[in-house]
C-alpha positions in Angstrom: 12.7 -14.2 -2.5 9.1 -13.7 -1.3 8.4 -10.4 0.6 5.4 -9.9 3.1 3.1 -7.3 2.1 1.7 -5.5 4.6 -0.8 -1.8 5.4 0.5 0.7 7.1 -2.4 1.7 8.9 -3.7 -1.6 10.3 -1.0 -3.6 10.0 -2.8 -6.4 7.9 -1.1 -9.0 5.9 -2.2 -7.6 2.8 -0.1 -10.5 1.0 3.2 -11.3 -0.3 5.3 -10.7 -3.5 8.5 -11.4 -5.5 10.8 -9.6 -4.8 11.4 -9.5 -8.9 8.4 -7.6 -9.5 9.4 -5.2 -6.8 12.2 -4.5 -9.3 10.0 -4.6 -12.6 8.0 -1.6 -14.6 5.1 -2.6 -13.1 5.8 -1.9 -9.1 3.7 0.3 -7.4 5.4 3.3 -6.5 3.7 4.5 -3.0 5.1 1.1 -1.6 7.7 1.5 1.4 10.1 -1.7 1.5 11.8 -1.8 4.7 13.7 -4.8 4.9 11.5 -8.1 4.4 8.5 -6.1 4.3 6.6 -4.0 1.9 4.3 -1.5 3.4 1.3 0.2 1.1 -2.5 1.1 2.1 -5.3 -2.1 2.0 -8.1 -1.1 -0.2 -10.0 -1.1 3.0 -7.6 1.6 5.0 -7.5 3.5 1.2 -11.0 3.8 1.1 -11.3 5.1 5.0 -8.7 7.6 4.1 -9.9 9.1 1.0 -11.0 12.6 1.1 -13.9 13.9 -0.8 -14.0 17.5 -1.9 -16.7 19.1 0.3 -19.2 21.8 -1.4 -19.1 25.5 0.3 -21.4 27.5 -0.3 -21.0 31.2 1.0 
């Protein structure tokens, strides 16, 4: 059974994927499956969201 793929901040189609390998080793844990859909972050979103550590200097 094929399962959509899609980001949970832009909603994009990020792809599609067994739903055996959902079940393997190998699945991505931060991966919310809510019914035919499997929600993660595009690298695209990832990248917007990542947080730098900023330099304070008292």
């Amino acid at each position: 059974m094929k399962i959509f793929k899609v980001c949970h901040a832009c909603d994009r189609i990020i792809g599609e994927i067994e739903l055996d390998d959902l079940t393997s080793q190998n699945s991505d844990p931060i991966m919310d499956i809510v019914g035919n859909v499997a929600y993660a972050l595009c690298t695209n979103c990832l990248h917007e969201m990542e947080t730098k550590p900023r330099i304070i200097y008292h």
